[in-house]
LUMLOVEX-722788 format. One record per residue: residue number from 0; x, y, z of N, C-alpha, C in turn. Coordinates in Angstrom, 2 decimals, padded with zeros to 5 digits. Example, Ala and Ser with C-alpha at 12.3 -4.5 7.8 and 13.67 -1.06 7.14 Angstrom:
2
<pt i="0" n_xx="013.19" n_yy="-005.69" n_zz="007.80" ca_xx="012.30" ca_yy="-004.50" ca_zz="007.80" c_xx="013.20" c_yy="-003.30" c_zz="007.80"/>
<pt i="1" n_xx="012.85" n_yy="-002.25" n_zz="007.08" ca_xx="013.67" ca_yy="-001.06" ca_zz="007.14" c_xx="012.90" c_yy="000.03" c_zz="007.87"/>
REM end
This chain:
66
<pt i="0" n_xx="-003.91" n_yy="027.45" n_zz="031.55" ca_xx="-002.68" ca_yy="027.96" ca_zz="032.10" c_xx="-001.61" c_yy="026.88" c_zz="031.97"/>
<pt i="1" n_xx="-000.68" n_yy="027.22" n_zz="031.40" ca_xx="000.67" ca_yy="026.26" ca_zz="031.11" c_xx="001.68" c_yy="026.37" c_zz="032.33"/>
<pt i="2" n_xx="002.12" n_yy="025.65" n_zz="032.85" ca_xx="003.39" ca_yy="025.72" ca_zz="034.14" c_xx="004.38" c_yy="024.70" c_zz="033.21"/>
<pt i="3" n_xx="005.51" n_yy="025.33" n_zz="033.25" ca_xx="007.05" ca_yy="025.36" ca_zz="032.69" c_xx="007.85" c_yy="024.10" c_zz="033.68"/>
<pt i="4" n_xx="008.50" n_yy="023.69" n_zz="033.33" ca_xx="009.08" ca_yy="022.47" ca_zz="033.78" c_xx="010.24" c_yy="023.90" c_zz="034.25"/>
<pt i="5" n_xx="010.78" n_yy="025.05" n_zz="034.28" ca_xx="011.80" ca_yy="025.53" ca_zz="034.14" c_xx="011.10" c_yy="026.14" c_zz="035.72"/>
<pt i="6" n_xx="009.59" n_yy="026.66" n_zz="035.69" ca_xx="008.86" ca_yy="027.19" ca_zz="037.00" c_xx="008.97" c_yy="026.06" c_zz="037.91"/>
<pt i="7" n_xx="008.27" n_yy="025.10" n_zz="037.41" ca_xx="008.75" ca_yy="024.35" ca_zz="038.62" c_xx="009.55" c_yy="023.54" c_zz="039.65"/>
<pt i="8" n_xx="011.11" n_yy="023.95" n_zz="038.90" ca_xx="012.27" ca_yy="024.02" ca_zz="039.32" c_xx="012.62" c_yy="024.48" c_zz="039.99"/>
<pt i="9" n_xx="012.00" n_yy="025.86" n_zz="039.74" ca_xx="012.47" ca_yy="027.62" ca_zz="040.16" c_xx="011.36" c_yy="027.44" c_zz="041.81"/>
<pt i="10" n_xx="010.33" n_yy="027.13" n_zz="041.84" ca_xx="009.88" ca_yy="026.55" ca_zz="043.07" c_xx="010.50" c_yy="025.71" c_zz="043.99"/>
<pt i="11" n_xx="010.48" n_yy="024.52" n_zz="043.37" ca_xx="010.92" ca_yy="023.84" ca_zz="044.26" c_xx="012.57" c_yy="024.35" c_zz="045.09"/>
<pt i="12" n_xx="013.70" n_yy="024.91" n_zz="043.74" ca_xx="014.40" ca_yy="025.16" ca_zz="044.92" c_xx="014.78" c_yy="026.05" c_zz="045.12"/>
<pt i="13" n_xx="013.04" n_yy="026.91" n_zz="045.29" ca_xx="013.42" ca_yy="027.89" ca_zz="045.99" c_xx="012.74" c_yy="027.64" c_zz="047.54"/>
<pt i="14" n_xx="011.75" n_yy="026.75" n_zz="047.62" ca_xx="011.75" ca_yy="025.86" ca_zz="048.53" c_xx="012.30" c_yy="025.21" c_zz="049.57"/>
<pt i="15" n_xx="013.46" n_yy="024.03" n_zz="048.65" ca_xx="014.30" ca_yy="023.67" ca_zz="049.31" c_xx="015.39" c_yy="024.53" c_zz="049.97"/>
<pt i="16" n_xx="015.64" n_yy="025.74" n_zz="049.42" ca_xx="016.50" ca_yy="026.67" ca_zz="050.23" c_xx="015.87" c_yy="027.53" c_zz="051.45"/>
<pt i="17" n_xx="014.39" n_yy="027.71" n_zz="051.21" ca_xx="014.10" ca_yy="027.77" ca_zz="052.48" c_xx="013.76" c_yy="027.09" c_zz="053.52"/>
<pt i="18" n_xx="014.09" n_yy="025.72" n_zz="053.35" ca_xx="013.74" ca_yy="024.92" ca_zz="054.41" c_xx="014.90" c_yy="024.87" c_zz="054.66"/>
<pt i="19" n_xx="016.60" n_yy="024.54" n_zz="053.87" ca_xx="017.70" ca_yy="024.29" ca_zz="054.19" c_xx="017.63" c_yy="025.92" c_zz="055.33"/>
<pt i="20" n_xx="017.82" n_yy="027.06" n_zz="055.13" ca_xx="017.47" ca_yy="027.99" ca_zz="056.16" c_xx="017.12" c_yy="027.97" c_zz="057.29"/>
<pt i="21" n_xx="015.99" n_yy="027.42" n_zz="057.53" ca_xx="014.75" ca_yy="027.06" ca_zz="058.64" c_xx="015.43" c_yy="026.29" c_zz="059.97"/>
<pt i="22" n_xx="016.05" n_yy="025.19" n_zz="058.90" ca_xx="017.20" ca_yy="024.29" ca_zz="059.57" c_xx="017.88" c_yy="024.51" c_zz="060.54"/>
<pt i="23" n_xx="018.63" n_yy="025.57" n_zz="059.57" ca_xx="019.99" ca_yy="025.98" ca_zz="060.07" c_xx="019.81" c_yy="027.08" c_zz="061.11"/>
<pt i="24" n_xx="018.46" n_yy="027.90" n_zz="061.13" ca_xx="018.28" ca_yy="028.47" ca_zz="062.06" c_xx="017.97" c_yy="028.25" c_zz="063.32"/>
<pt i="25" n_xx="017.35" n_yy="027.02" n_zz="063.05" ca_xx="016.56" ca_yy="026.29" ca_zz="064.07" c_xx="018.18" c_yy="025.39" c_zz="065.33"/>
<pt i="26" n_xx="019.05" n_yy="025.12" n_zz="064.29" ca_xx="020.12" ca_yy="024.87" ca_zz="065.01" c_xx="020.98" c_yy="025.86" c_zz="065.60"/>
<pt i="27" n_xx="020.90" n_yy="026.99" n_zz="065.07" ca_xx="021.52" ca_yy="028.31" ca_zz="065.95" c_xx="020.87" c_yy="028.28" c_zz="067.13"/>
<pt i="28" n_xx="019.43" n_yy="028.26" n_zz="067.01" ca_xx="018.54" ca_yy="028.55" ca_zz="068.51" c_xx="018.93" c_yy="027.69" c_zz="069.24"/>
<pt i="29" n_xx="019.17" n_yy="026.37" n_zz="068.59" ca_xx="019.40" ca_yy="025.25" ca_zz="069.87" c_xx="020.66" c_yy="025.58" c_zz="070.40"/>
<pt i="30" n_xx="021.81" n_yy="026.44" n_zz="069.91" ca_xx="023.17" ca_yy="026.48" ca_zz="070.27" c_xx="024.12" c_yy="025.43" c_zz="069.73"/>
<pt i="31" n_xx="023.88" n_yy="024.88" n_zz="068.64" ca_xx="024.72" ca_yy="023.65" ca_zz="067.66" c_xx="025.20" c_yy="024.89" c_zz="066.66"/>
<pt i="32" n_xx="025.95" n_yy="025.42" n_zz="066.52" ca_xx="027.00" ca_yy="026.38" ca_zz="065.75" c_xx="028.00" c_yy="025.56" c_zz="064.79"/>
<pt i="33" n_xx="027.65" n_yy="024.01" n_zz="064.32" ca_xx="028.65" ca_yy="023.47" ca_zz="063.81" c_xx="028.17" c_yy="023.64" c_zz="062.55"/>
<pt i="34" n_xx="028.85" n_yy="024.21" n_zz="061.28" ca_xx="028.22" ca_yy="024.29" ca_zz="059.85" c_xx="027.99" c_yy="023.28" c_zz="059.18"/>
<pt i="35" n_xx="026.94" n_yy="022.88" n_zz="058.52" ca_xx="026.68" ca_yy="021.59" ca_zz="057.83" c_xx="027.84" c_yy="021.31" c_zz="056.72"/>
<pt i="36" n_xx="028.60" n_yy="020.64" n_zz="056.35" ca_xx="029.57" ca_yy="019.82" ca_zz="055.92" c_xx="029.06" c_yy="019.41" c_zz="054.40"/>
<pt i="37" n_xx="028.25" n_yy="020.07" n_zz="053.58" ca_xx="027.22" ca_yy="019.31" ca_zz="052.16" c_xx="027.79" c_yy="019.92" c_zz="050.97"/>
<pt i="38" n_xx="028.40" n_yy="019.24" n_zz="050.33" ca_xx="029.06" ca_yy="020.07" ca_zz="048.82" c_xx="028.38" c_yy="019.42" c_zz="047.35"/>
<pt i="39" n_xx="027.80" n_yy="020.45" n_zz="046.95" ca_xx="026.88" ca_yy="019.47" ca_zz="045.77" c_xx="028.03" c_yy="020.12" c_zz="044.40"/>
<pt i="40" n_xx="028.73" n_yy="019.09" n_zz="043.24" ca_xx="028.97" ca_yy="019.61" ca_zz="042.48" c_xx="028.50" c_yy="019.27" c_zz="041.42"/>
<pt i="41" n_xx="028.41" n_yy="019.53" n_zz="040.17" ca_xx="027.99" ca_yy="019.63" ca_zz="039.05" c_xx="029.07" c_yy="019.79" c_zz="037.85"/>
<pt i="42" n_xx="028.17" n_yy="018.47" n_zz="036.91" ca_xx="029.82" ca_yy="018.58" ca_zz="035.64" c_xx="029.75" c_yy="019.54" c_zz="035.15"/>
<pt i="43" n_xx="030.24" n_yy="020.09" n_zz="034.42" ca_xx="030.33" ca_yy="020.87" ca_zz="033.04" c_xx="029.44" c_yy="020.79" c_zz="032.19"/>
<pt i="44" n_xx="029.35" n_yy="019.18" n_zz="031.65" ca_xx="028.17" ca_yy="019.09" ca_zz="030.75" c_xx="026.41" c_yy="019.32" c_zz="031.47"/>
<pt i="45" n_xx="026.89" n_yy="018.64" n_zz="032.83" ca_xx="025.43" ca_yy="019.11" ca_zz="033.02" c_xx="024.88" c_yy="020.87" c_zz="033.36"/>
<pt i="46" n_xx="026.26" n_yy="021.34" n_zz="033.71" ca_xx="025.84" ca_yy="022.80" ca_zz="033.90" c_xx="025.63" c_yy="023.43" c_zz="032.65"/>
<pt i="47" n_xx="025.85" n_yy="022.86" n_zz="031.57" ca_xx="026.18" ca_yy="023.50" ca_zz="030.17" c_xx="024.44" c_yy="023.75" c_zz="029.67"/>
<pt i="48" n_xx="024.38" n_yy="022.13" n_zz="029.94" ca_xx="022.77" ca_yy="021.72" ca_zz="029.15" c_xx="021.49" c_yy="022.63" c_zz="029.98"/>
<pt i="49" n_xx="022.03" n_yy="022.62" n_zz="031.69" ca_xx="021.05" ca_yy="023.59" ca_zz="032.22" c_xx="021.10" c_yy="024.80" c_zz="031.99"/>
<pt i="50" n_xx="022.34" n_yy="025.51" n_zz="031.58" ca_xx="021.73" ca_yy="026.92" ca_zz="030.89" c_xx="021.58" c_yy="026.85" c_zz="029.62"/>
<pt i="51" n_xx="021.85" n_yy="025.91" n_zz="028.85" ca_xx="021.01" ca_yy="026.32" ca_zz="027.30" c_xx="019.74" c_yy="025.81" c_zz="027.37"/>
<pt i="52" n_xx="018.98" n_yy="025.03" n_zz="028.56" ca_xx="017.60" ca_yy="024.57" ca_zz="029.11" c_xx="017.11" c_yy="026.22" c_zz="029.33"/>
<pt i="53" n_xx="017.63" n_yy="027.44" n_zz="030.15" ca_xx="017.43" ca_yy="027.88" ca_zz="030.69" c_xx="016.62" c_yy="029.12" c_zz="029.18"/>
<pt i="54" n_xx="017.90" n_yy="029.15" n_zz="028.62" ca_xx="018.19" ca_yy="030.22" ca_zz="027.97" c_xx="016.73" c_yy="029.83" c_zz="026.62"/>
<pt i="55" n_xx="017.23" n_yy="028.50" n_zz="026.48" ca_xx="015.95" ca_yy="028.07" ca_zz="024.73" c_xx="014.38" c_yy="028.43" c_zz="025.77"/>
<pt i="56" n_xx="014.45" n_yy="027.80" n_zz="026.94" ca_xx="013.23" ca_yy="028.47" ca_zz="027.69" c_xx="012.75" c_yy="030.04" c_zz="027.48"/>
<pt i="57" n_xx="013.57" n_yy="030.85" n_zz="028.02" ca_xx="013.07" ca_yy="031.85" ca_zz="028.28" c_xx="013.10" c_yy="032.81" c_zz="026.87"/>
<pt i="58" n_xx="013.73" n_yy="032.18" n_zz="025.76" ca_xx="013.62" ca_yy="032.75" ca_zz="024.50" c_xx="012.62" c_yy="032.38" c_zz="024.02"/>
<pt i="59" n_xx="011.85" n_yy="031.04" n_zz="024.07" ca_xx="010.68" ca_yy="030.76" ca_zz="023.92" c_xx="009.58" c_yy="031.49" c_zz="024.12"/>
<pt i="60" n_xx="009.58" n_yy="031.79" n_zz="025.45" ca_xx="008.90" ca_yy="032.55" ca_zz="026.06" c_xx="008.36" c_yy="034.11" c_zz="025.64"/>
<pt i="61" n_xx="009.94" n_yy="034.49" n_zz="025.27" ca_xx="009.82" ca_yy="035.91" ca_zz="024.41" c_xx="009.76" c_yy="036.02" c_zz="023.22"/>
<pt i="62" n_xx="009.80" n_yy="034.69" n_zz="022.17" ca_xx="009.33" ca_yy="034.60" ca_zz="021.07" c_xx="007.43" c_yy="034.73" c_zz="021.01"/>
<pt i="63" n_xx="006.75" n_yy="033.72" n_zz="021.98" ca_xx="005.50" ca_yy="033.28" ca_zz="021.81" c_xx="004.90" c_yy="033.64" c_zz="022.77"/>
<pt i="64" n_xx="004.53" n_yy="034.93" n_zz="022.92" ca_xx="003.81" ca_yy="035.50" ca_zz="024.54" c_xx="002.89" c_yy="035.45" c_zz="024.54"/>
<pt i="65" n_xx="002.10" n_yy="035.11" n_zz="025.78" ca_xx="000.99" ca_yy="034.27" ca_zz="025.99" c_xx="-000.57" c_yy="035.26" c_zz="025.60"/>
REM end
């Protein structure tokens, strides 16, 4: 069985978004209503290279099925 460097991306943050969740819920219950303040941005080039990462992946994929 082969695991994809592209799957285990797709894990992890899908992961990390449910723990960022968990968080934030966990601070509603306590009554802290202040929104976390976190801005992640991303260049151009690197958003560029992650969807042609994305795209040569999953064409791969549908070229050579398992």
């Amino acid at each position: 069985m082969v695991i994809t460097d592209y799957k285990v991306q797709s894990v992890l943050r899908t992961y990390s978004r449910q723990l960022q969740k968990s968080k934030l819920a966990r601070k509603l219950e306590l009554g802290d209503t202040k929104q976390p303040e976190e801005k992640v941005s991303i260049s151009e080039e690197a958003r560029r290279r992650m969807i042609m990462d994305r795209v040569a992946t999953q064409a791969f994929e549908q070229a050579c099925p398992k």
